[in-house]
C-alpha positions in Angstrom: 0.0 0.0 0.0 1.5 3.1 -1.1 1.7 6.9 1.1 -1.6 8.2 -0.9 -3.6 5.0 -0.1 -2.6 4.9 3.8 -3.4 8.6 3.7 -7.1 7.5 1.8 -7.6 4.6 4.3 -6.7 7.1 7.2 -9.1 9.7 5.9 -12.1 7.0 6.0 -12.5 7.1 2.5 -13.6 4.0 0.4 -12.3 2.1 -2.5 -14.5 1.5 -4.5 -14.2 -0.5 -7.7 -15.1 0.7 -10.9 -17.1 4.2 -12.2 -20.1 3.0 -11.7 -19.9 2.4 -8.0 -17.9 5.9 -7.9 -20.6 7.4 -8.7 -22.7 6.2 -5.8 -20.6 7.3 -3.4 -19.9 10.6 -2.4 -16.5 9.1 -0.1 -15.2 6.9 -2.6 -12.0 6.9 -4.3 -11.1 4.4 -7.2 -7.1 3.7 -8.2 -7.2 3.6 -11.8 -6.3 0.4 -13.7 -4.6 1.1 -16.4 -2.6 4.4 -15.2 -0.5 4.8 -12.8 -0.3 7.0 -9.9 -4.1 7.6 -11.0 -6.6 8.3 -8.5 -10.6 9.0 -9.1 -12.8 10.8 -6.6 -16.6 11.0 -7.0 -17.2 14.7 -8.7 -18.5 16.5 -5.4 -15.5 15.3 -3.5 -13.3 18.1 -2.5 -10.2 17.3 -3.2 -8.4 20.4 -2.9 -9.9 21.2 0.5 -9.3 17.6 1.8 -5.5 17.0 0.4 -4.7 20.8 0.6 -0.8 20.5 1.7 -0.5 18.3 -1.3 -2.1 20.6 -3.6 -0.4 23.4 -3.0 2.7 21.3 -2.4 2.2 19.7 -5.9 2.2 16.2 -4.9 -1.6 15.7 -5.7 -2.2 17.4 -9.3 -5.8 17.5 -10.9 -6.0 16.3 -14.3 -8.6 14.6 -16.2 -7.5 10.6 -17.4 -7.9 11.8 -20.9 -5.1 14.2 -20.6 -2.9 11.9 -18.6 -2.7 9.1 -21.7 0.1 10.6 -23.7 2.6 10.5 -21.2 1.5 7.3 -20.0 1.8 5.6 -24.1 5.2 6.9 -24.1 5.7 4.6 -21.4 9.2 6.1 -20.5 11.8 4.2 -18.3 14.0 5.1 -15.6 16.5 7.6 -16.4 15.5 8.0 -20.0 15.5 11.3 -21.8 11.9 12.3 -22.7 10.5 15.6 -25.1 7.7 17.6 -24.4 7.1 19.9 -27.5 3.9 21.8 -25.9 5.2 21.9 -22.5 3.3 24.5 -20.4 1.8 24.3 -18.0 3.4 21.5 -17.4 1.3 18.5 -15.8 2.7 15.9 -18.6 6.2 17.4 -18.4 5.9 16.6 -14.7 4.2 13.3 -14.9 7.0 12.3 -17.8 9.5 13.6 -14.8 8.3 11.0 -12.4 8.8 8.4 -15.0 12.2 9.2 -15.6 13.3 10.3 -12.3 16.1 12.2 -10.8 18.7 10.1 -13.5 16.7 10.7 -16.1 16.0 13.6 -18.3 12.7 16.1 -19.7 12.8 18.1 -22.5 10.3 21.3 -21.7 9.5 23.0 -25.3 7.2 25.6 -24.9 7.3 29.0 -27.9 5.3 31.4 -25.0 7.2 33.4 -22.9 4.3 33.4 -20.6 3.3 30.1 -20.2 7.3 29.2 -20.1 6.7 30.9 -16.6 3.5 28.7 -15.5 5.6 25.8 -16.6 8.5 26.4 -14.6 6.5 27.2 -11.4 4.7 23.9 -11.6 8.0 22.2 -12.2 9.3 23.1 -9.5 6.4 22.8 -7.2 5.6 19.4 -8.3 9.7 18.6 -7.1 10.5 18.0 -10.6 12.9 20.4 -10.7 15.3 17.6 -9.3 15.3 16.1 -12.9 16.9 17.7 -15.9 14.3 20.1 -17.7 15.3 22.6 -20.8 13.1 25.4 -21.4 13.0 26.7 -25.1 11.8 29.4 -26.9 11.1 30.3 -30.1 
């Protein structure tokens, strides 16, 4: 049982164990499947309120399953060197940096001055920083 999932058990929450039964209850959580370090809550669950220090910490990041695929198919190893051409804000290019970890390498593209600055902040508050990441612009 990982950190997250003593925290979940701790918090009374249940595991539930597909969508379906999600949906029924307002305190469940489902671990996802087929990605990793996915977690579901049902839609009224406050997460943000409930895992606040690792929110604004940036160990618990909201994103949608859709938009956590791509990193996933790239299915990166340990201390490889992975590219991410539309970097900001930056919730792939830290998801690919857990996959590679600290040995390993991200390649942050991103053309928009701007959004080079979201990307970096979410870097480093997700503790990515740690691995390797090049900002570039065009």
């Amino acid at each position: 049982m990982s950190k997250f999932e003593d925290r979940l058990h701790a918090l009374s929450l249940d595991p539930v164990v597909d969508l379906i039964s999600l949906k029924g209850s307002t305190n469940g959580y489902l671990i996802d499947a087929n990605l990793q370090n996915l977690v579901a809550f049902h839609p009224s669950y406050s997460v943000t309120a409930t895992f606040a220090r690792e929110y604004s910490s940036g160990e618990v990041i909201l994103q949608d399953k859709a938009s956590c695929i791509p990193a996933d198919l790239l299915d990166v190893r340990l201390s490889a060197t992975a590219l991410d051409a539309c970097a900001a804000p930056g919730n792939k290019t830290t998801q690919l940096a857990a996959a590679v970890g600290r040995k390993g390498q991200v390649i942050a593209v991103e053309k928009d001055s701007k959004r080079v600055m979201t990307l970096k902040t979410m870097v480093d508050k997700a503790g990515a920083s740690a691995c390797t990441t090049t900002y570039l612009l065009f």
